[in-house]
C-alpha positions as CSV (number, residue, x, y, z in Angstrom):
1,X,79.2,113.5,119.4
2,X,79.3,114.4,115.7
3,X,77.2,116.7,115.6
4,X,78.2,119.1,118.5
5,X,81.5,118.5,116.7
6,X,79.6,119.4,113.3
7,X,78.2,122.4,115.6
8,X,81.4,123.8,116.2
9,X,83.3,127.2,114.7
10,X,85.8,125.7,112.3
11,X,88.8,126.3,114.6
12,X,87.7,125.0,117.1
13,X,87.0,121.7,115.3
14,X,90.8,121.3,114.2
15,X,91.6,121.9,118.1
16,X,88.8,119.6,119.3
17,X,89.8,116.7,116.5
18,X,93.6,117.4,117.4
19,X,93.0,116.5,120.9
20,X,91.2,113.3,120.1
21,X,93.9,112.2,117.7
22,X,96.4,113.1,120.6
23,X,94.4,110.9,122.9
24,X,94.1,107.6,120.4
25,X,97.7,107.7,119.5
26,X,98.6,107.8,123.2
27,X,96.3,104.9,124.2
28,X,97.5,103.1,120.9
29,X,100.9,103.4,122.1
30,X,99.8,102.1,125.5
31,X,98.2,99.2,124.6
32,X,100.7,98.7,121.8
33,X,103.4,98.3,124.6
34,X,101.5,96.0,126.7
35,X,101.1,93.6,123.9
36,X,104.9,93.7,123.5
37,X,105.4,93.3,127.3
38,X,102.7,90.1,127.4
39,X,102.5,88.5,124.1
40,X,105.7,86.8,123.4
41,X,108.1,89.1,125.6
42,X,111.3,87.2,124.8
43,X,110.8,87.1,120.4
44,X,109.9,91.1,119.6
45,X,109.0,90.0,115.9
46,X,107.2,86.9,116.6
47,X,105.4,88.9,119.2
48,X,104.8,92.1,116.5
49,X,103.4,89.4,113.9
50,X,101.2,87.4,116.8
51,X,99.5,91.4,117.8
52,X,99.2,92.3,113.7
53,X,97.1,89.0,113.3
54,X,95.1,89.3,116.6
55,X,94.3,93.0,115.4
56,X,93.2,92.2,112.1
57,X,90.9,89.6,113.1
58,X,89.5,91.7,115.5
59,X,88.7,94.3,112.4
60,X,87.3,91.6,110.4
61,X,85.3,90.3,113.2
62,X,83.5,93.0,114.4
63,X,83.6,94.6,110.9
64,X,80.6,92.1,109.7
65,X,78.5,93.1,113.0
66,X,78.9,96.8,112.6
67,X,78.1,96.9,108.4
């Protein structure tokens, strides 16, 4: 995928990468809400600090299998 992005003219690489960010923040957002509505639903800030944990052991996790 990088390299037909690397392929690209230059403008259409900032539309191309503009879409994708687009499309992450709006399935961050998604998945960010469903934590909210699951994990802990009646405590917002015990239920913020219980999906910032999960998500940084997830990075550390799978952070030593992709290096």
């Amino acid at each position: 995928m990088y390299k037909k992005l690397k392929d690209l003219k230059k403008r259409y690489q900032f539309f191309y990468s503009l879409i994708i960010v687009i499309a992450l923040i709006g399935i961050w957002r998604g998945v960010w809400r469903l934590f909210d509505y699951y994990v802990l639903p009646e405590n917002y800030v015990l239920s913020s600090f219980a999906t910032l944990l999960f998500g940084v052991a997830v990075i550390a996790i799978t952070h030593y299998r992709l290096a």
